[in-house]
C-alpha positions as CSV (number, residue, x, y, z in Angstrom):
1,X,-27.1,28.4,-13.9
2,X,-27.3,31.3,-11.1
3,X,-29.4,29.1,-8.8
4,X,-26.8,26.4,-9.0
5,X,-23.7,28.0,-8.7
6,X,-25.1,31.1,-6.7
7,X,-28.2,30.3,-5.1
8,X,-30.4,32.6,-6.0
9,X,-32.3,34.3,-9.1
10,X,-29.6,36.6,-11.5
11,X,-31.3,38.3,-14.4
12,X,-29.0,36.9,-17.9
13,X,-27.9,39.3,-20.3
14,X,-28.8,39.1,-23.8
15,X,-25.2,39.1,-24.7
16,X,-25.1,35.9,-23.1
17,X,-27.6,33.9,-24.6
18,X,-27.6,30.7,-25.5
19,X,-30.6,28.8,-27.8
20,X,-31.7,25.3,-26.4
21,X,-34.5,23.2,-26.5
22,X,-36.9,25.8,-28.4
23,X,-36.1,28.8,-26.2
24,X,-33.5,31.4,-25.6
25,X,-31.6,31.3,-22.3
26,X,-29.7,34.2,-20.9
27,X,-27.1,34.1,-18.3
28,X,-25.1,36.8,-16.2
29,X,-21.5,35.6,-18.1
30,X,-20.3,33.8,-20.6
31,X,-18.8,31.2,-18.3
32,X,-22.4,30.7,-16.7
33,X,-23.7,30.8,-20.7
34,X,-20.8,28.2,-21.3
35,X,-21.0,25.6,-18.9
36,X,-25.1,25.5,-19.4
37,X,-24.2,25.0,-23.7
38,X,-21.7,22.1,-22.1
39,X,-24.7,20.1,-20.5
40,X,-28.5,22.0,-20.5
41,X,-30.1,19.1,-18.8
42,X,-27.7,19.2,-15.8
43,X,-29.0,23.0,-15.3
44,X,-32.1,23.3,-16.6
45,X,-35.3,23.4,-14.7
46,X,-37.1,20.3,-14.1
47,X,-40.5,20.0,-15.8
48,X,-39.7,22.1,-18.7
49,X,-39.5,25.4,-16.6
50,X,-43.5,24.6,-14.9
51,X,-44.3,24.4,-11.5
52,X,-43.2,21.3,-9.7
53,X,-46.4,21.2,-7.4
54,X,-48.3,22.0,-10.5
55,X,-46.9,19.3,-12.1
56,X,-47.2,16.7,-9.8
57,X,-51.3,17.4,-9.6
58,X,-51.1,17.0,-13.4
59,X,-50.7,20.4,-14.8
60,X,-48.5,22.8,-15.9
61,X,-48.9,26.5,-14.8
62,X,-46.0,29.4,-14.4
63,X,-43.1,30.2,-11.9
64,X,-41.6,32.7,-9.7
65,X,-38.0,32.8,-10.4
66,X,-37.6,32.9,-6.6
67,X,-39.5,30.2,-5.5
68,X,-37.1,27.4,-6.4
69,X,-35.5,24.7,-5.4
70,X,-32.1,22.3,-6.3
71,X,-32.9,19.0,-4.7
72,X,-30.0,16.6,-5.5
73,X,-28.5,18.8,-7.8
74,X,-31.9,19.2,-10.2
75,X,-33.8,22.7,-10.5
76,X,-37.3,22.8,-9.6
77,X,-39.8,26.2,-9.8
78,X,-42.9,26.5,-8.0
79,X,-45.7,29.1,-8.8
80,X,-45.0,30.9,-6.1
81,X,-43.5,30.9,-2.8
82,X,-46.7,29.7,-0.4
83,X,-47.2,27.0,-3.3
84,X,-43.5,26.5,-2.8
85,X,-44.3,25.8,1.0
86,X,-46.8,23.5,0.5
87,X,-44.1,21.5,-1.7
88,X,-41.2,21.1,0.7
89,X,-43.4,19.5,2.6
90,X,-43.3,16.2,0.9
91,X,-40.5,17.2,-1.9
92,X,-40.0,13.5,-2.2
93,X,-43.0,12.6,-2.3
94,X,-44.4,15.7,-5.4
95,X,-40.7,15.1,-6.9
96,X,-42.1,11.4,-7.6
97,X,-45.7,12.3,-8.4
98,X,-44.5,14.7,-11.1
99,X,-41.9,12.8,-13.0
100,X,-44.7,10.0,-13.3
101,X,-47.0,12.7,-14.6
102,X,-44.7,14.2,-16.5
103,X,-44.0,11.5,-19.5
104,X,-47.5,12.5,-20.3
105,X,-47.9,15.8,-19.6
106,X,-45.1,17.2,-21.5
107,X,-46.4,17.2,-24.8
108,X,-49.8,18.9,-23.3
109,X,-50.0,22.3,-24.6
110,X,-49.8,25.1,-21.9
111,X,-52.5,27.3,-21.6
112,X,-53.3,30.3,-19.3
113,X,-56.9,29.6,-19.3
């Protein structure tokens, strides 16, 4: 919710949780934990919380909270912030790649292997 409304990264509190889509979400107030119960699709990250470069070379692989991104009011993560380079410079381009890879790739367990 933070890196729509503040721009940056804000450690949740467990006080402030919320459980969605098989995970629990924590937020820095209850209005921030509110208005994500409201509508979780409209704050959540794109690509089930994966990388969005990872994701657009068809697989899925951690983020760095502060390697993100909201492009046209969507959240996307990168691995980290030199990956996160390399994808702003064709967001368009990776942001189209990995929504077609991503019907498929969802259901693919992730692995740190």
């Amino acid at each position: 919710m933070a890196y729509h409304t503040v721009g940056a990264p804000v450690k949740g509190r467990a006080e402030f949780s919320h459980d969605w889509n098989g995970a629990t979400w924590r937020f820095a107030s209850a209005a921030n934990r509110d208005a994500f119960a409201a509508d979780p699709a409209k704050y959540a990250p794109q690509y089930g919380g994966y990388c969005a470069f990872g994701t657009s070379r068809g697989y899925k692989v951690g983020t760095d909270p502060a390697a993100f991104a909201v492009v046209d009011g969507k959240l996307y993560l990168n691995y980290n912030l030199p990956v996160q380079t390399t994808w702003n410079k064709d967001r368009p381009g990776y942001i189209a790649q990995a929504d077609r890879i991503w019907v498929t790739l969802e259901t693919t367990p992730y692995t740190t292997e």
